[in-house]
N, C-alpha and C positions, 0 to 999 in steps of 0.2 A: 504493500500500500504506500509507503511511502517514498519506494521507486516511482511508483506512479504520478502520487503529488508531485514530484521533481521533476519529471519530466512533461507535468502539465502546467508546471511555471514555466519550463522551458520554452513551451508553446506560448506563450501567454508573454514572452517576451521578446519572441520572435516576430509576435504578431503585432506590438508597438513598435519596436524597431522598423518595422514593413512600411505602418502607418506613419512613423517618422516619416520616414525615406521621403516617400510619395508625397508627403504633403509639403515638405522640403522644397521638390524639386516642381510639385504643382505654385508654389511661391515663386520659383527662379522664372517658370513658363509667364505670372500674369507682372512680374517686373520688366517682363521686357518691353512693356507699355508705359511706365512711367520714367523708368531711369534703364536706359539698353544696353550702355556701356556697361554699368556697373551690375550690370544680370548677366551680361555677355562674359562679365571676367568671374563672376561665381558661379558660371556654368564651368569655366576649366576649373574651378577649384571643387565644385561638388559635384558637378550634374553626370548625366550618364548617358551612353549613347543609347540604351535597353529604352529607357525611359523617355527619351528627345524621338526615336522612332519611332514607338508606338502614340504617341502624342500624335505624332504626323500623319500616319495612318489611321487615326479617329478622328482628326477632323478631315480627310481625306475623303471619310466615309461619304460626306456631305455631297461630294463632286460625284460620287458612283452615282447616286438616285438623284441628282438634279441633271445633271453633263452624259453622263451614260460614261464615264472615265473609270477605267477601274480604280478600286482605292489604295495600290499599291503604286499606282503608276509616277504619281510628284513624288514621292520617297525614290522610288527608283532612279528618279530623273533627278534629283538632288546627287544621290549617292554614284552614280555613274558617270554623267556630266557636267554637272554644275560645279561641286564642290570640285575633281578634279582640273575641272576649266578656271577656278577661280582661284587656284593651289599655282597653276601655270601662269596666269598674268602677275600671279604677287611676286613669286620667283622672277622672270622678265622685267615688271614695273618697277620693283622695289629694291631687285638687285639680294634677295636671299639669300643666306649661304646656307652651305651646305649640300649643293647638287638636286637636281630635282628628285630622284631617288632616297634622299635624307631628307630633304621637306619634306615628300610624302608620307615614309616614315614616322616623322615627326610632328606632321600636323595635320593630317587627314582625319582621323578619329577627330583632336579637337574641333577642326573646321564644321565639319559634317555635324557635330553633336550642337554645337552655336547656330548652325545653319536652320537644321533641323527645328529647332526651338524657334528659332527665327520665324518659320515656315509658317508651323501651328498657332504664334501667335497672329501673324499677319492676317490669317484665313479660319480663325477663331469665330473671331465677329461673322464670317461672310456664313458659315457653319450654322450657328445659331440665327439667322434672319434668315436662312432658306426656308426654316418651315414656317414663316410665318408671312413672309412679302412673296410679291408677284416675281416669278423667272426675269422678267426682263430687268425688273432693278436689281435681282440678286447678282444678274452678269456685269452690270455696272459694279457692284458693291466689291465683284471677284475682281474686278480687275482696279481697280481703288488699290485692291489688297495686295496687291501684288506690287505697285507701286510704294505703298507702304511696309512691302520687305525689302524691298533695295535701300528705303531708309534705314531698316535693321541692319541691314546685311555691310553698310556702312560702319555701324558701330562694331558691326563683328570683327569685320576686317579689318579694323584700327585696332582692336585689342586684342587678337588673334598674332597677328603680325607685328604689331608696335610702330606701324607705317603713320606719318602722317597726313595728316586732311585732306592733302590734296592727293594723295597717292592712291589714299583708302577710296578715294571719291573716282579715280580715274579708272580702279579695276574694277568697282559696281556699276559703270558705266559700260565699260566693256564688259561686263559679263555673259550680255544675250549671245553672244559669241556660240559657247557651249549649249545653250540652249536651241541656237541655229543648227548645231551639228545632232541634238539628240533628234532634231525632227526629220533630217535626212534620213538618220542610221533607227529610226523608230522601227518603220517594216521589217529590215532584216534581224532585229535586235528579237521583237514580236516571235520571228519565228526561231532563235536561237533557243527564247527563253521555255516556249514550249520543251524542248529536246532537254533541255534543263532542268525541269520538274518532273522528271523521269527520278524514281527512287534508287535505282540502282547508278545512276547518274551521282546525283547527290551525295552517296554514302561514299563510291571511290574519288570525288572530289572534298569530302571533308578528312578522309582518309588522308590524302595525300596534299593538301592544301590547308587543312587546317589549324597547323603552324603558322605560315606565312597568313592568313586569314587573320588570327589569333593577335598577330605582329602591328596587325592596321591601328590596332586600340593601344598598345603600348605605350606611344605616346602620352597621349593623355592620362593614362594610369600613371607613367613615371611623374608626371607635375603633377598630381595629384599628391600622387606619396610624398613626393619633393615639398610640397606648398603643408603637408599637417606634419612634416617632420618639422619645418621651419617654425611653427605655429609651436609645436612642442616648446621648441629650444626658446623661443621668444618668451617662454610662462617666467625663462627664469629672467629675475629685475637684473642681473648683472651681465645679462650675453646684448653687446651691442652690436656684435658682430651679426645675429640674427635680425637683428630690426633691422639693419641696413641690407641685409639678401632677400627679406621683405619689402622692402623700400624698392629695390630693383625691379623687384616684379611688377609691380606697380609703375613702376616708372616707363618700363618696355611694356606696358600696357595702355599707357598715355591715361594714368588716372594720376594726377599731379597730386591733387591737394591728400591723395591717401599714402602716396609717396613722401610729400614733404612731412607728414605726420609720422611716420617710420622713423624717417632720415630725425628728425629734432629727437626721436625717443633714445636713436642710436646713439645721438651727441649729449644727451642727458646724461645717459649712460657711462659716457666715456668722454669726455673732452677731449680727449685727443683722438677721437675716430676721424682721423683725418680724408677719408674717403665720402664720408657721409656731408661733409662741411662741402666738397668738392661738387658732388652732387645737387646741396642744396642750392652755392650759390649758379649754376648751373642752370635750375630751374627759376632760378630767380630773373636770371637774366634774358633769358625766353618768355617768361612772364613782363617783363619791361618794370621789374623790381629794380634799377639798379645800385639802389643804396643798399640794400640786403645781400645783392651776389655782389659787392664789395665789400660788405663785413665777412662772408662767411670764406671769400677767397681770401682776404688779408689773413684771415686766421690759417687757411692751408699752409701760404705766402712763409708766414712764421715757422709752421711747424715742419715743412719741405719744401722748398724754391723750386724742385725739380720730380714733384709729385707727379704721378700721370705721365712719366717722359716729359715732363716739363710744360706738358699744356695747359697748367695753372698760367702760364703765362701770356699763351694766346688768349685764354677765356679772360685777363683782365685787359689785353690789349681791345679784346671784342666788347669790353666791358665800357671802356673810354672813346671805342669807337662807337658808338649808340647813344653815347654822350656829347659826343663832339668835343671831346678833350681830345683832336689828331695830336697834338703832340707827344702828350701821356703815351697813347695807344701806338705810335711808333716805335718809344722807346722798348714799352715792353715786347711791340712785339719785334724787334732789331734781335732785343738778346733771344728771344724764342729763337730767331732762325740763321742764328750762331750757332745754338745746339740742335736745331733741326733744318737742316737750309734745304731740306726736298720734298716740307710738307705742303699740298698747295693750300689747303684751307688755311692757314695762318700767312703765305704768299699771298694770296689774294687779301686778305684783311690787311697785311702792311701796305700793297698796293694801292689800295682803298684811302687808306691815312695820310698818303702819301700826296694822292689825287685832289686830296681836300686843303692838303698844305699848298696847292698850288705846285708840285715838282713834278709835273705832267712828265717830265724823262724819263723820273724814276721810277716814277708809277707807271711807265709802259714797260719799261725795264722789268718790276718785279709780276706786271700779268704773262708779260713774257716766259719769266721762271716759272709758272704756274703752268701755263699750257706744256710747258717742254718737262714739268716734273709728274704732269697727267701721262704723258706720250712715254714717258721710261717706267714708269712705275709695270713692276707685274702683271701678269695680263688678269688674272683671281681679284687684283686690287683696283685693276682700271676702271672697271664699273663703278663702284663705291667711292669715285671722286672727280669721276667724268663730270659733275654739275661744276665743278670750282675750272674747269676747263671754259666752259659753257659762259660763265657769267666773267671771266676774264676776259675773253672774245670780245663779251659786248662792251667793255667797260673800254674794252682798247677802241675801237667803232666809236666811243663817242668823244674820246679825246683826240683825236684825228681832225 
């Protein structure tokens, strides 16, 4: 009997953890309507792809008995082309590393599981007023909705990727891309997938594929574990080092103000987290704080001259440059590029200060170094500095 009782608590605990779960992740689904970024980044940290898919396929259901569309078919059509097609413009756009093979890897499971969510919430609403409005406004209302998931699908891919605004806004733009291709390869796809729910089919494809199948979710499981190991280690008040790899996350997530609350707890912690001060003033300076990314870089300044490979000293020259202190912003960045004389982003920012002192020579001089330090750099590194190539160009075009 009292094996029994024990194991009817078990159930009974099983069966609130369940109810956790779901009601958890049914929160993360209707935050995607109020706040998207910040449901989009606690979808990588809690959400699930089990839970994000079948979501999509219930309100999917909607399309089968109004459309005559089966209700696997927009899951399908996410998971096979879209989120693929939109894994390949961020790579392309954004300049990703890691090969496209290691993106996919790596962020296919998250993509798809944001996307997914994205899906269900955009085509929610259109779900619940099908039984009640006339077809002809329901098709308005669908395609409303669908307009209203590339605005998701914006916040996804800003926090998915850590791309900014405009980057995140040019592969939502390009996305019907992949959509154009799923409607070609629809017919033959139709009749592949027949052959494919064949059971003897299925069994020696999970047989032998179901590793590499397995592999797709990894990702997202690893930052997961990653992200409540971090949440551990943060419980203790004396690890500054954990607020600050919190901080990070956050920061490559483009949630600032949860980032700068990391970073201050990191420096609470430790005054001398000299990384977290680096960071801060950082964002300060992006923010158009610049009195605050000059406290917090003076303090680097103090504690390492030559923090970062010494880019504490381009971010104060960037600092004076946005100030119009050109002279300030020369000086520091001259000694930057004493100890780095083949970066172009701090070339083009001396050029710049340069331009505004009026030494129009020098300053064609140092765009000069810029485009010929874009043209030798590696070819892994050309991408990721091709723009300081770009805006040197024009800057030379107009002192001409």
């Amino acid at each position: 009997m009292a094996r029994r009782r024990g194991f009817g608590k078990r159930v009974v605990i099983l069966r609130f953890s369940a109810k956790g779960a779901f009601d958890a992740r049914m929160r993360l689904l209707f935050r995607m309507y109020g706040a998207p970024a910040a449901a989009a980044s606690d979808i990588l940290d809690r959400g699930g792809l089990l839970f994000a898919s079948l979501a999509a396929l219930a309100v999917a259901l909607f399309y089968r008995s109004a459309l005559g569309v089966g209700f696997y078919v927009p899951l399908l059509v996410l998971a096979i082309f879209y989120v693929p097609g939109v894994l390949l413009l961020a790579a392309l756009i954004a300049h990703l590393s890691g090969g496209v093979g290691g993106i996919f890897r790596r962020d296919y499971s998250a993509l798809l599981t944001c996307t997914a969510m994205a899906w269900a919430a955009a085509n929610l609403p259109v779900a619940l007023a099908g039984w009640m409005l006339p077809i002809r406004l329901v098709l308005l209302l669908a395609l409303a909705a669908q307009l209203y998931f590339l605005v998701l699908m914006f916040f996804v891919v800003r926090t998915v990727f850590g791309t900014e605004n405009a980057t995140a806004a040019a592969i939502v733009c390009l996305s019907w891309i992949p959509l154009l291709v799923a409607v070609f390869l629809w017919a033959p796809l139709r009749l592949v997938l027949g052959w494919l729910a064949s059971p003897f089919f299925l069994f020696f494809a999970y047989y032998y594929l179901g590793g590499e199948i397995g592999n797709l979710g990894a990702g997202l499981r690893r930052g997961q574990n990653f992200r409540r190991m971090l949440n551990l280690t943060a419980l203790n008040p004396h690890d500054g080092d954990a607020q600050y790899q919190l901080g990070l996350i956050y920061q490559q997530r483009r949630q600032s103000s949860e980032a700068i609350e990391r970073f201050k707890k990191a420096v609470a912690i430790d005054p001398g987290e000299t990384d977290a001060h680096f960071q801060l003033g950082r964002i300060a300076r992006e923010q158009g704080r610049l009195k605050d990314a000059l406290e917090h870089f003076q303090v680097v300044m103090d504690q390492d001259d030559k923090h970062s490979q010494s880019e504490i000293l381009r971010e104060l020259g960037a600092v004076y440059l946005t100030a119009r202190q050109y002279e300030d912003a020369r000086q520091f960045l001259k000694e930057y590029l004493e100890r780095r004389p083949y970066d172009p982003e701090g070339l083009y920012y001396f050029g710049e200060a340069l331009d505004n002192l009026g030494k129009a020579a020098e300053a064609r001089e140092a765009y000069a170094r810029v485009m010929d330090a874009v043209a030798t750099a590696p070819r892994y590194r050309r991408r990721f500095i091709a723009k300081w190539a770009r805006l040197a160009q024009g800057r030379m075009r107009k002192l001409r």
